[in-house]
Steps between C-alpha positions, in 0.01 A plus 500: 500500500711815538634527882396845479171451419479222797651777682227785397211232553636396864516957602156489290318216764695629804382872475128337390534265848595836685212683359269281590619428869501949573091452336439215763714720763310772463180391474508318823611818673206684377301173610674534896244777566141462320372333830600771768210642694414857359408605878870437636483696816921372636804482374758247656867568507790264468729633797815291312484691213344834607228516198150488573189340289182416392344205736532202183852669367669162388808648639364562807412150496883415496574657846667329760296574850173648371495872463386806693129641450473866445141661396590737207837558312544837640578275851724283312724808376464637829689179678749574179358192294511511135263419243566130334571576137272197376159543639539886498272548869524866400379458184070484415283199609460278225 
């Protein structure tokens, strides 16, 4: 065989293997939040990083030292947290 057809058939699998690891990526961040609680009532803030989120946030989950509990998001902005950019606490109830 022709090297550059070796060559187009190894960027050919390597862009397919790519493709299918963003589908699996980003499925399984859509997945992260189908089981929080419609009725959250809290928000928890991560005073190491300064953003605040929804009670199962997987990043939230990450925090060293547990988090602080505020009651609604305007509290959180009030202490000058901001919102996490993944779970989107400002964002509707899903």
């Amino acid at each position: 065989m022709n090297v550059n057809v070796l060559k187009a058939i190894g960027v050919a699998v390597i862009v397919l293997l790519l493709a299918v690891a963003y589908n699996m990526y980003s499925s399984s961040v859509e997945n992260d939040f189908k089981d929080i609680s419609r009725t959250e009532t809290y928000r928890m803030g991560d005073h190491f990083t300064g953003f605040y989120h929804r009670p199962g946030c997987p990043k939230l989950k990450q925090a060293q030292g547990g988090g602080i509990r505020f009651e609604s998001n305007e509290a959180a902005r009030a202490e000058g947290y901001s919102p996490c950019k993944r779970c989107d606490p400002d964002g509707p109830n899903e």
